[in-house]
PDB file of N, CA, C and O in Angstrom:
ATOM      1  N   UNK A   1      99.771 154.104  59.099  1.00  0.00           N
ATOM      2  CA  UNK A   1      99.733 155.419  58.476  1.00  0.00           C
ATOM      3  C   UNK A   1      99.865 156.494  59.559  1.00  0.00           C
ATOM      4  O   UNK A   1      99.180 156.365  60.573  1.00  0.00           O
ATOM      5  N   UNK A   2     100.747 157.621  59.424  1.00  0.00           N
ATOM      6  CA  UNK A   2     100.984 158.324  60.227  1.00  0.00           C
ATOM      7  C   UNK A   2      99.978 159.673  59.888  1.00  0.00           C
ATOM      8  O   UNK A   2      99.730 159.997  58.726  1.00  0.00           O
ATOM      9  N   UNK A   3      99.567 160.234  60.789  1.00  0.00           N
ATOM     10  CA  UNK A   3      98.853 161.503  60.769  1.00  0.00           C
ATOM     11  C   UNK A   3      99.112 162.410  61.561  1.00  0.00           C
ATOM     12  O   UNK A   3      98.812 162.211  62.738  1.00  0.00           O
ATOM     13  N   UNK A   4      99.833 163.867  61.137  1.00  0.00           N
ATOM     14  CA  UNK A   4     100.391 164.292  61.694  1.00  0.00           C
ATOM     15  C   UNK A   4      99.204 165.019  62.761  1.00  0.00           C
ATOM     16  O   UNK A   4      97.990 164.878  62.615  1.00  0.00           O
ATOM     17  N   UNK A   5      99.858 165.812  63.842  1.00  0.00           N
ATOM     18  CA  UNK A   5      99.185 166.799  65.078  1.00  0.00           C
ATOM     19  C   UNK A   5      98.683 167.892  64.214  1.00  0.00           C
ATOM     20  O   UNK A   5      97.672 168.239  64.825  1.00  0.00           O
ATOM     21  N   UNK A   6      98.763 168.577  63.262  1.00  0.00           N
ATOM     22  CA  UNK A   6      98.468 169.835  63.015  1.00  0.00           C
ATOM     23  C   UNK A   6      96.937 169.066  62.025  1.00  0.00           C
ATOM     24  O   UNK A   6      95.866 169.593  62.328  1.00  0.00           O
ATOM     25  N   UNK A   7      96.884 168.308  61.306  1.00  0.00           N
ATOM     26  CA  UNK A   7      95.412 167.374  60.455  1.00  0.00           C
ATOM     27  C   UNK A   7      94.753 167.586  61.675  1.00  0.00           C
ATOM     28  O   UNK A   7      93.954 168.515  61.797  1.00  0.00           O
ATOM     29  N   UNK A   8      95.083 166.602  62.834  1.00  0.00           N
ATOM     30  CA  UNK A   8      94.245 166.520  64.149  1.00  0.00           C
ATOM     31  C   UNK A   8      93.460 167.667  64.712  1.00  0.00           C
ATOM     32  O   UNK A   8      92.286 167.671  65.081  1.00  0.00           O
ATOM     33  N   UNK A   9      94.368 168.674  64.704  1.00  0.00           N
ATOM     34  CA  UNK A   9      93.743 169.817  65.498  1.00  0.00           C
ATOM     35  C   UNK A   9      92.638 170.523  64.132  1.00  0.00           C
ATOM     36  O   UNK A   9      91.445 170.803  64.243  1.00  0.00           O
ATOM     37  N   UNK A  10      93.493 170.661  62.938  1.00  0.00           N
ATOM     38  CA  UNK A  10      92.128 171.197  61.622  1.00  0.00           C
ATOM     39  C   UNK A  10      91.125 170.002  61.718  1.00  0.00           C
ATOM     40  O   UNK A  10      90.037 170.504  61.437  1.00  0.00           O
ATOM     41  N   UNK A  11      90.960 168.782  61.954  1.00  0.00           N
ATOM     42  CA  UNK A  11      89.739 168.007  61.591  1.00  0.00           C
ATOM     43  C   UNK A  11      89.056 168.592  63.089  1.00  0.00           C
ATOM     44  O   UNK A  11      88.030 169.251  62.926  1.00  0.00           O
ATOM     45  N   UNK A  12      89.603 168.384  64.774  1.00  0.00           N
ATOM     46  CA  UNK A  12      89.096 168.712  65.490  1.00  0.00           C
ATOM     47  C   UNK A  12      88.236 170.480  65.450  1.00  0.00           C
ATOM     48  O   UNK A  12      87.042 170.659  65.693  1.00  0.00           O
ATOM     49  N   UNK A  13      88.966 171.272  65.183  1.00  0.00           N
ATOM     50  CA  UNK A  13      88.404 172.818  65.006  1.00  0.00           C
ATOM     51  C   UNK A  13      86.921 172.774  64.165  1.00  0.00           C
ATOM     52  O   UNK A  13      85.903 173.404  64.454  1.00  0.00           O
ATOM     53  N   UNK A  14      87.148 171.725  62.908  1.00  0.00           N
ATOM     54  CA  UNK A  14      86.072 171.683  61.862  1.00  0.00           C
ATOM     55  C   UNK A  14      84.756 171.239  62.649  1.00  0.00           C
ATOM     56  O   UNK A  14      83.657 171.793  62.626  1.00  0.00           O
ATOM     57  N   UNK A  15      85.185 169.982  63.426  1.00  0.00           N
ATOM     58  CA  UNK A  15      84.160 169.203  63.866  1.00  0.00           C
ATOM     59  C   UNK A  15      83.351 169.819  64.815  1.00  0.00           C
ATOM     60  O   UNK A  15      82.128 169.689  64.837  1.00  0.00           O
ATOM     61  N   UNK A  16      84.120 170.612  65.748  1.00  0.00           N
ATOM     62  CA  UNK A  16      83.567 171.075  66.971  1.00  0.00           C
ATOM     63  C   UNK A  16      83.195 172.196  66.740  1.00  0.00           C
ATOM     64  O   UNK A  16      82.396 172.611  67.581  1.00  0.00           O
ATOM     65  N   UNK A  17      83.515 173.113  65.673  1.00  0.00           N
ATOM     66  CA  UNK A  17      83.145 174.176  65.097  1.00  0.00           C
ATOM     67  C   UNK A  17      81.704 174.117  64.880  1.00  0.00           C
ATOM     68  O   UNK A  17      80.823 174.647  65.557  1.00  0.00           O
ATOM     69  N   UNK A  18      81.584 173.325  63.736  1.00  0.00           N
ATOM     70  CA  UNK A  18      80.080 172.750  63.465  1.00  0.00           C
ATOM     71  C   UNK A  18      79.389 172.701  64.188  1.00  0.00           C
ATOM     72  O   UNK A  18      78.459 173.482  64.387  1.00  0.00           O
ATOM     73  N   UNK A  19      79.685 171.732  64.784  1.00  0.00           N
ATOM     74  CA  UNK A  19      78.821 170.864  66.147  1.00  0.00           C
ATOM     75  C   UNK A  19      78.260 172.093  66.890  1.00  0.00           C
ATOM     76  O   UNK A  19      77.050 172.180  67.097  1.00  0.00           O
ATOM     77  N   UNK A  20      79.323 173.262  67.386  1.00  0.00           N
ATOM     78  CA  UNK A  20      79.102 174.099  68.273  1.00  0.00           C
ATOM     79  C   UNK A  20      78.074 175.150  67.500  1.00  0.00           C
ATOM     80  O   UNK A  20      77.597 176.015  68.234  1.00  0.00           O
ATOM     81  N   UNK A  21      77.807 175.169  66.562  1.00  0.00           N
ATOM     82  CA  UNK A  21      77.084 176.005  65.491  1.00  0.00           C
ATOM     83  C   UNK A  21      75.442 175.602  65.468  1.00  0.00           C
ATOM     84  O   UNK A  21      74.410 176.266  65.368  1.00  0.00           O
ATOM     85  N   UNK A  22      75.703 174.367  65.594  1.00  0.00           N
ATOM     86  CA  UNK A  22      74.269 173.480  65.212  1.00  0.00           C
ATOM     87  C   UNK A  22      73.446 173.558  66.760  1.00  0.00           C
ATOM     88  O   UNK A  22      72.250 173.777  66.948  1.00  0.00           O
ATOM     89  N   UNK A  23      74.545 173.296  67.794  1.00  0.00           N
ATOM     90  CA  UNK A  23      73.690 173.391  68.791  1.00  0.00           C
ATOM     91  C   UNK A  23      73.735 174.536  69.952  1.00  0.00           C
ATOM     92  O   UNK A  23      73.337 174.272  71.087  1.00  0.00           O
ATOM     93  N   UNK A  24      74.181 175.668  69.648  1.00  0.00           N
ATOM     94  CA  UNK A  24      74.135 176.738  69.704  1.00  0.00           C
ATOM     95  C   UNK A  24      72.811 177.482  69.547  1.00  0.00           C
ATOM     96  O   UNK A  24      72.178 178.171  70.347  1.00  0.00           O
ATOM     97  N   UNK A  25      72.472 176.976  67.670  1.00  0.00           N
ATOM     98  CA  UNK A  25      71.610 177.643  67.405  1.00  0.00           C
ATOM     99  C   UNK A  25      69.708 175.995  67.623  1.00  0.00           C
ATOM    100  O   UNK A  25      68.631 176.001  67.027  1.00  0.00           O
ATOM    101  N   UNK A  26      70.156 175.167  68.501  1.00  0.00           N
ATOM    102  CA  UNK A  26      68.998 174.565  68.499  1.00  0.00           C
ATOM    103  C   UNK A  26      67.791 174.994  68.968  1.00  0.00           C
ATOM    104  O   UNK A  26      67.892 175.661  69.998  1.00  0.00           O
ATOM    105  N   UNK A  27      66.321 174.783  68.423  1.00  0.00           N
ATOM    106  CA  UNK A  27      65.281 174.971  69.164  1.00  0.00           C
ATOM    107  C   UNK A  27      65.318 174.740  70.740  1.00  0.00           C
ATOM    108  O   UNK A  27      64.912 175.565  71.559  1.00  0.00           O
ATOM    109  N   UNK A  28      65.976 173.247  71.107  1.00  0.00           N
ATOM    110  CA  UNK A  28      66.036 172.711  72.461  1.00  0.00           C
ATOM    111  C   UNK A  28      66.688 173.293  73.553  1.00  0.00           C
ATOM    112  O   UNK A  28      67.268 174.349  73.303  1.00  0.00           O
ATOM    113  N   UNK A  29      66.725 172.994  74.371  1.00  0.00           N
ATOM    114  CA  UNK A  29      67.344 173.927  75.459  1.00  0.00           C
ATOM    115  C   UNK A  29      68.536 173.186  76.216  1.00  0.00           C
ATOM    116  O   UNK A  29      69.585 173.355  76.837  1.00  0.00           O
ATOM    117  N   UNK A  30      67.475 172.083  75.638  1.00  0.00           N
ATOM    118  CA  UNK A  30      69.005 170.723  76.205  1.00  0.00           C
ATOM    119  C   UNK A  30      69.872 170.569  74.977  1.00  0.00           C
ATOM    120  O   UNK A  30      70.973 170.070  75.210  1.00  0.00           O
ATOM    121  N   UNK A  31      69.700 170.785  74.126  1.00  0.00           N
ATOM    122  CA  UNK A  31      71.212 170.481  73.043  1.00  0.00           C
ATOM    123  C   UNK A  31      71.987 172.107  72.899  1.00  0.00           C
ATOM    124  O   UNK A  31      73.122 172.436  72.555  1.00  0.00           O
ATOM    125  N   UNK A  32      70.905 172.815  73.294  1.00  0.00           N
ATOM    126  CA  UNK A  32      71.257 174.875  73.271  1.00  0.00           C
ATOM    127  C   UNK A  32      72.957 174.246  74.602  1.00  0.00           C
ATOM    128  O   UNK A  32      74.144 174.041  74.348  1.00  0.00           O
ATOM    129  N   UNK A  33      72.389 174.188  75.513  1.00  0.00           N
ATOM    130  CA  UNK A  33      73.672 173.652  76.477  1.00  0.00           C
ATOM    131  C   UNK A  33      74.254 172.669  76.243  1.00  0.00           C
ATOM    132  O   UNK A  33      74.278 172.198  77.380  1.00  0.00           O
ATOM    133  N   UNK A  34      74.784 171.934  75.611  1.00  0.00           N
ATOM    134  CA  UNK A  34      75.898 171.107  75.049  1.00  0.00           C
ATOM    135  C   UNK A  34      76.884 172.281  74.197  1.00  0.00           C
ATOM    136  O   UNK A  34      78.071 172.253  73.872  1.00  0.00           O
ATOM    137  N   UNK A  35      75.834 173.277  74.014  1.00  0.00           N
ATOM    138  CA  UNK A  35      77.176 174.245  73.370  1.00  0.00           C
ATOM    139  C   UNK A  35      78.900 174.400  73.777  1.00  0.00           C
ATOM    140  O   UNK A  35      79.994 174.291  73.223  1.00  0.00           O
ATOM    141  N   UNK A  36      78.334 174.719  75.097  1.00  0.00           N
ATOM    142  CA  UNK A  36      79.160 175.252  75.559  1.00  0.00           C
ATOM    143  C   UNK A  36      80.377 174.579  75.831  1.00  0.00           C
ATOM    144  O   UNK A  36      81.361 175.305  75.689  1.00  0.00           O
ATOM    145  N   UNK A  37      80.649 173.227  76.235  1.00  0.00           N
ATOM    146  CA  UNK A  37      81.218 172.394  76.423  1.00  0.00           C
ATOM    147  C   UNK A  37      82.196 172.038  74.517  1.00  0.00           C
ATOM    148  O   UNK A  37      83.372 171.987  74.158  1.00  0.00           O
ATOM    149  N   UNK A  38      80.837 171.881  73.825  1.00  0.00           N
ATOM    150  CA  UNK A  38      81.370 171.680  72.409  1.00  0.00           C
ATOM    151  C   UNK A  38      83.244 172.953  72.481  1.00  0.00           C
ATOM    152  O   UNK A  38      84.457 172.744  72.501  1.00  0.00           O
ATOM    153  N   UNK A  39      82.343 174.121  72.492  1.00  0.00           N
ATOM    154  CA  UNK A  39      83.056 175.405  72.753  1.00  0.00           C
ATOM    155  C   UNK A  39      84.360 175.266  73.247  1.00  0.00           C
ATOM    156  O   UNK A  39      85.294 175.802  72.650  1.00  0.00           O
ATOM    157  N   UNK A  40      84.553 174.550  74.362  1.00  0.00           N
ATOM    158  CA  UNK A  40      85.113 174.587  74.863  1.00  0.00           C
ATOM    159  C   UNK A  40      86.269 173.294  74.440  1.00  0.00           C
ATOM    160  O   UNK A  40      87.449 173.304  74.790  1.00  0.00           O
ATOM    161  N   UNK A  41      85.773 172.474  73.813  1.00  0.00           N
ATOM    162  CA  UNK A  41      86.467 171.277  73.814  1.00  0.00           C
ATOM    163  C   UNK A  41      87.924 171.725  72.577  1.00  0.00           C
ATOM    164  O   UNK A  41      89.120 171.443  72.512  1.00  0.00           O
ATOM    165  N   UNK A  42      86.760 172.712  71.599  1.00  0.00           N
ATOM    166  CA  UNK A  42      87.709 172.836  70.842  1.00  0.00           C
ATOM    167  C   UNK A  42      88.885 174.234  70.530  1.00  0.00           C
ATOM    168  O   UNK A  42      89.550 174.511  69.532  1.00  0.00           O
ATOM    169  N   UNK A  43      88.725 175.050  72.182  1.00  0.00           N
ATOM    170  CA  UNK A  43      90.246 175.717  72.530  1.00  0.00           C
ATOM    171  C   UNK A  43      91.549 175.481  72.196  1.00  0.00           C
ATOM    172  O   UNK A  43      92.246 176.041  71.350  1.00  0.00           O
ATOM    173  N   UNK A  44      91.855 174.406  73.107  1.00  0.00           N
ATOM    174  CA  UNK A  44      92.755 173.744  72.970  1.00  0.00           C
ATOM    175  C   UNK A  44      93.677 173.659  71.434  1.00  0.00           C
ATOM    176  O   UNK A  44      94.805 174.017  71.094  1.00  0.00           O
ATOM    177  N   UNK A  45      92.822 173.161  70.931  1.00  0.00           N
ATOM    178  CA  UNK A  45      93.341 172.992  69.318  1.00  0.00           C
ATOM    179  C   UNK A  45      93.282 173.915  68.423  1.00  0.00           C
ATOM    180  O   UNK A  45      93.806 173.750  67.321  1.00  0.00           O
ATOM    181  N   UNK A  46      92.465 175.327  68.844  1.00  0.00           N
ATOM    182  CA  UNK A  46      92.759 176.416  68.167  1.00  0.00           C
ATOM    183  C   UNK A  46      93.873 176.965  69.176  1.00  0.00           C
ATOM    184  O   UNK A  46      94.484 177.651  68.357  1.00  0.00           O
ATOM    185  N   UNK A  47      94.480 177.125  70.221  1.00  0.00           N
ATOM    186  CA  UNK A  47      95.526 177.846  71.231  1.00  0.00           C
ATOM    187  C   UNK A  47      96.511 177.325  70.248  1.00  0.00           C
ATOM    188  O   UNK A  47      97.113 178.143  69.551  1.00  0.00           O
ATOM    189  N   UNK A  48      96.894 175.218  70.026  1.00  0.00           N
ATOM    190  CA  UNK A  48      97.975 174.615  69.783  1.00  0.00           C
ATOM    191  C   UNK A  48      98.510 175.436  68.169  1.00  0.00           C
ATOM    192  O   UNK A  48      99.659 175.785  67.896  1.00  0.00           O
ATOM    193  N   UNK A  49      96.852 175.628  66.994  1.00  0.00           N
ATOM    194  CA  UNK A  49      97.552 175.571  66.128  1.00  0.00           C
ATOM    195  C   UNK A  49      98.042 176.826  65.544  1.00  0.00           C
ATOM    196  O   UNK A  49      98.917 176.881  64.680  1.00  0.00           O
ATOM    197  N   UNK A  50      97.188 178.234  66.267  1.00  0.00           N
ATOM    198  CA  UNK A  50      97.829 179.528  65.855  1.00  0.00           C
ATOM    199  C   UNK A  50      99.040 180.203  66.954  1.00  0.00           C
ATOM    200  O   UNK A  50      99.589 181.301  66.862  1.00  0.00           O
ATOM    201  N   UNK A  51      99.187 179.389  67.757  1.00  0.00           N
ATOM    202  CA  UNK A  51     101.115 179.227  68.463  1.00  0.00           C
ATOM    203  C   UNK A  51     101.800 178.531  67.422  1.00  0.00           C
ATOM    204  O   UNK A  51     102.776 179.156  67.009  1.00  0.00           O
ATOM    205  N   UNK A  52     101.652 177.750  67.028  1.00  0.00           N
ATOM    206  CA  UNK A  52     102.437 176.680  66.161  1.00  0.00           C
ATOM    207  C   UNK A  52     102.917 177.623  64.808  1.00  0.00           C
ATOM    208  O   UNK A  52     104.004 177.549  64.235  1.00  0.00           O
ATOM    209  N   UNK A  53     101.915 178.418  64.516  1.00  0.00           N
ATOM    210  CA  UNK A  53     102.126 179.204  63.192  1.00  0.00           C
ATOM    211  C   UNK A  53     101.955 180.515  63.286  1.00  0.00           C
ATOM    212  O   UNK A  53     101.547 181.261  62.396  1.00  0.00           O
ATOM    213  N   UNK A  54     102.438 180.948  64.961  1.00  0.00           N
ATOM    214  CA  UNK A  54     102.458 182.013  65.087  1.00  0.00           C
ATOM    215  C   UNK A  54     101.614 183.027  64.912  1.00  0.00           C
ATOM    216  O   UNK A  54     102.211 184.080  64.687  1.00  0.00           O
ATOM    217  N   UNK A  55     100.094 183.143  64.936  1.00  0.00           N
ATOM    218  CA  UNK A  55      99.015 183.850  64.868  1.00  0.00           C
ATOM    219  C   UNK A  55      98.998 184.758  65.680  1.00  0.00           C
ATOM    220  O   UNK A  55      97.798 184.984  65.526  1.00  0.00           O
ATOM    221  N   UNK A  56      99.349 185.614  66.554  1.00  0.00           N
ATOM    222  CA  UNK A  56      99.536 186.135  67.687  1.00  0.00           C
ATOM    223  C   UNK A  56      97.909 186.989  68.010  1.00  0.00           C
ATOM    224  O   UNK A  56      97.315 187.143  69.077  1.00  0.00           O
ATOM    225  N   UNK A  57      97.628 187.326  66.929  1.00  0.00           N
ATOM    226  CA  UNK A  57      96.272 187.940  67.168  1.00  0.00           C
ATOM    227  C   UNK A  57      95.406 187.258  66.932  1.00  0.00           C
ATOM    228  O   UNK A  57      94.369 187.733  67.396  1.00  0.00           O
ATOM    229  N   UNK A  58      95.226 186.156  66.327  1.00  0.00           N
ATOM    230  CA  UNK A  58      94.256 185.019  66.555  1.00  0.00           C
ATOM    231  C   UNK A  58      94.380 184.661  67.845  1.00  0.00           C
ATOM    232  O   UNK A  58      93.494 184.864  68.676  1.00  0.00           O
ATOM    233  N   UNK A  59      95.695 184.000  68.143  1.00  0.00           N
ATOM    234  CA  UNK A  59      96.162 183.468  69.672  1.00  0.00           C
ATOM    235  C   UNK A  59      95.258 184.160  70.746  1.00  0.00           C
ATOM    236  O   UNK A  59      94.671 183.394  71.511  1.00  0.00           O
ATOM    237  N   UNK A  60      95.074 185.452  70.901  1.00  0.00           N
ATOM    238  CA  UNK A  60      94.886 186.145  71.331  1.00  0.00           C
ATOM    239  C   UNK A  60      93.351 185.903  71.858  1.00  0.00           C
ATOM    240  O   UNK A  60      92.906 185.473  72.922  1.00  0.00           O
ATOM    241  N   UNK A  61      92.600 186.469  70.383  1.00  0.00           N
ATOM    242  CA  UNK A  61      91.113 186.213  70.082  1.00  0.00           C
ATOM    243  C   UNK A  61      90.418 184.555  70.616  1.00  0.00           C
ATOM    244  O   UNK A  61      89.258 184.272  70.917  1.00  0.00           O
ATOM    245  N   UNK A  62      91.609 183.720  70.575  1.00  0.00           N
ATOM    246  CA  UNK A  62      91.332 182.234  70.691  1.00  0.00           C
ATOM    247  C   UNK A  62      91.079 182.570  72.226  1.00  0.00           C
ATOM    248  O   UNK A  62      89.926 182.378  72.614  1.00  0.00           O
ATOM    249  N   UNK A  63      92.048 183.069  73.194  1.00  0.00           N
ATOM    250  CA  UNK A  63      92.037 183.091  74.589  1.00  0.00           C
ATOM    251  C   UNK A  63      90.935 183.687  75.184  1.00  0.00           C
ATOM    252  O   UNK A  63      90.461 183.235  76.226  1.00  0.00           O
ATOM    253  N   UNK A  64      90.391 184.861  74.502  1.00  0.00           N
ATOM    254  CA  UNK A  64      89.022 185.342  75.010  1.00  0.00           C
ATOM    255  C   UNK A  64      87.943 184.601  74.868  1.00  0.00           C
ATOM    256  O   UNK A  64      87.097 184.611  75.763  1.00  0.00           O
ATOM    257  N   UNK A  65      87.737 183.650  73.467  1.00  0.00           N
ATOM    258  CA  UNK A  65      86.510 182.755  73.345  1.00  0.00           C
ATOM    259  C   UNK A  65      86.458 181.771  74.393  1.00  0.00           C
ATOM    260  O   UNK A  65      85.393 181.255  74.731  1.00  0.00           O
ATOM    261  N   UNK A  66      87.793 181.432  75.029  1.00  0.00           N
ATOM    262  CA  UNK A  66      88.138 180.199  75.945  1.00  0.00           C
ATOM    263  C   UNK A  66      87.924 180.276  77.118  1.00  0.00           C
ATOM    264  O   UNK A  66      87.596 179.345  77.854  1.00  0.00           O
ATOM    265  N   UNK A  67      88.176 181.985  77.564  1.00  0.00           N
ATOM    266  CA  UNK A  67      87.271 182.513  78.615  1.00  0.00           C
ATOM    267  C   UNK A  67      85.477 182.441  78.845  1.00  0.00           C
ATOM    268  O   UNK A  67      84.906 181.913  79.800  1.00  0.00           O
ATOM    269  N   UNK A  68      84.870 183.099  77.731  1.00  0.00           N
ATOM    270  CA  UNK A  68      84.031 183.362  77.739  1.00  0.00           C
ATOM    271  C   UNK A  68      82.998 181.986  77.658  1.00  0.00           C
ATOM    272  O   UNK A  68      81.888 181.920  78.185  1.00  0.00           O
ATOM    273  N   UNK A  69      83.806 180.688  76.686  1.00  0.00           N
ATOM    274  CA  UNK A  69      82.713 179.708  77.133  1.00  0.00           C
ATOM    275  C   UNK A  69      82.971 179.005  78.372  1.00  0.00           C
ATOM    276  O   UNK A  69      82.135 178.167  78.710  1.00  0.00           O
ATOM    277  N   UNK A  70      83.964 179.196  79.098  1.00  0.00           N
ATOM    278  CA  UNK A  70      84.234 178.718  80.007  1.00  0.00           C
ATOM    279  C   UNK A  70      83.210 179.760  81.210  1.00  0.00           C
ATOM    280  O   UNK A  70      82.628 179.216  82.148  1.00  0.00           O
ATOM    281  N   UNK A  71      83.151 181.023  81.011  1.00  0.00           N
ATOM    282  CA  UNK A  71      82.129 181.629  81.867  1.00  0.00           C
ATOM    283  C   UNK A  71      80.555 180.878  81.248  1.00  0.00           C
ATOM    284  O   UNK A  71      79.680 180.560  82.054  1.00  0.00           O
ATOM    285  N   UNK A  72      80.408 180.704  79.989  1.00  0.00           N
ATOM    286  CA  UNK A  72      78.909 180.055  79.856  1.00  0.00           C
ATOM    287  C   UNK A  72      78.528 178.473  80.318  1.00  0.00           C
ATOM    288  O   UNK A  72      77.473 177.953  80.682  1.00  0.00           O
ATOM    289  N   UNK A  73      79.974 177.935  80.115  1.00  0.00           N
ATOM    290  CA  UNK A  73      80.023 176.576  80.811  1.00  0.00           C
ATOM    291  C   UNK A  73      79.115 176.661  82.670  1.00  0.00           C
ATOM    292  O   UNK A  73      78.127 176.143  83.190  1.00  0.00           O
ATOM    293  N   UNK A  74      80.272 177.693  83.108  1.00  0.00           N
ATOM    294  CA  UNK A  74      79.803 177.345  84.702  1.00  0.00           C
ATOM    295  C   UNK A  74      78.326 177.885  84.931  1.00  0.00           C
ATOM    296  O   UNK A  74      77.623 177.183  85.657  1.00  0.00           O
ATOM    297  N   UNK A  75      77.637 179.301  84.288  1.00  0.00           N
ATOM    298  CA  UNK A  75      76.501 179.314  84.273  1.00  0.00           C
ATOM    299  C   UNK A  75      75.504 178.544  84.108  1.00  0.00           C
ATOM    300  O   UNK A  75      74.501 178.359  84.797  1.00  0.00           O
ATOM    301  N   UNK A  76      76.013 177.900  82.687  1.00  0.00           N
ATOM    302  CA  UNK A  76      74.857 176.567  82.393  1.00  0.00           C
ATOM    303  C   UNK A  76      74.777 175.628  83.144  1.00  0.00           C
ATOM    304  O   UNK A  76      73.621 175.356  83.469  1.00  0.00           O
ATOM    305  N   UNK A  77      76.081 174.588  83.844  1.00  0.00           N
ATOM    306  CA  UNK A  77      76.413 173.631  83.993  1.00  0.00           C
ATOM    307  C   UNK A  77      76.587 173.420  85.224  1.00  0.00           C
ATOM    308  O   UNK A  77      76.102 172.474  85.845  1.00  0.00           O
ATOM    309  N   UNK A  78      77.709 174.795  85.936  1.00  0.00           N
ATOM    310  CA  UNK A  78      77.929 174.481  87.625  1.00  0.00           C
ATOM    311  C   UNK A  78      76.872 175.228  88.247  1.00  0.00           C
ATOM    312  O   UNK A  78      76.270 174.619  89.131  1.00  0.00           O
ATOM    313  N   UNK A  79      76.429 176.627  87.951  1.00  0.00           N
ATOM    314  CA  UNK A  79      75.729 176.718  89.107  1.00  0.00           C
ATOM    315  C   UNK A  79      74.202 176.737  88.617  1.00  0.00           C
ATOM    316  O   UNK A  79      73.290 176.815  89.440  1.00  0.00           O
TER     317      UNK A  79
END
């Protein structure tokens, strides 16, 4: 069964969406930082699918979130 790239990236956005929601908002401090990474994982597949369908101002909005967890990534994580 074939499944196309554009299913992939909507099931990925959904999943990591969530995910990034739930532990975002956790009591813990250790699942609070898995956020960010979540965040981050799922760029990618919002960049691929509002280029693909031409979103230009989503596109856009997508690139600043990709920044910004990528600045919460290295806070939490690198330094």
């Amino acid at each position: 069964m074939f499944v196309s790239l554009e299913i992939v990236c909507q099931v990925m956005i959904g999943v990591c969406g969530l995910a990034t929601l739930f532990l975002v908002t956790a009591k813990d401090p250790g699942m609070r930082k898995l956020a960010s990474p979540m965040g981050l994982l799922a760029q990618p597949f919002w960049i691929y699918t509002t280029y693909l369908h031409e979103q230009w101002g989503v596109l856009v909005l997508t690139m600043i979130y990709a920044v910004r967890w990528g600045q919460v990534f290295i806070r939490e994580w690198i330094r």
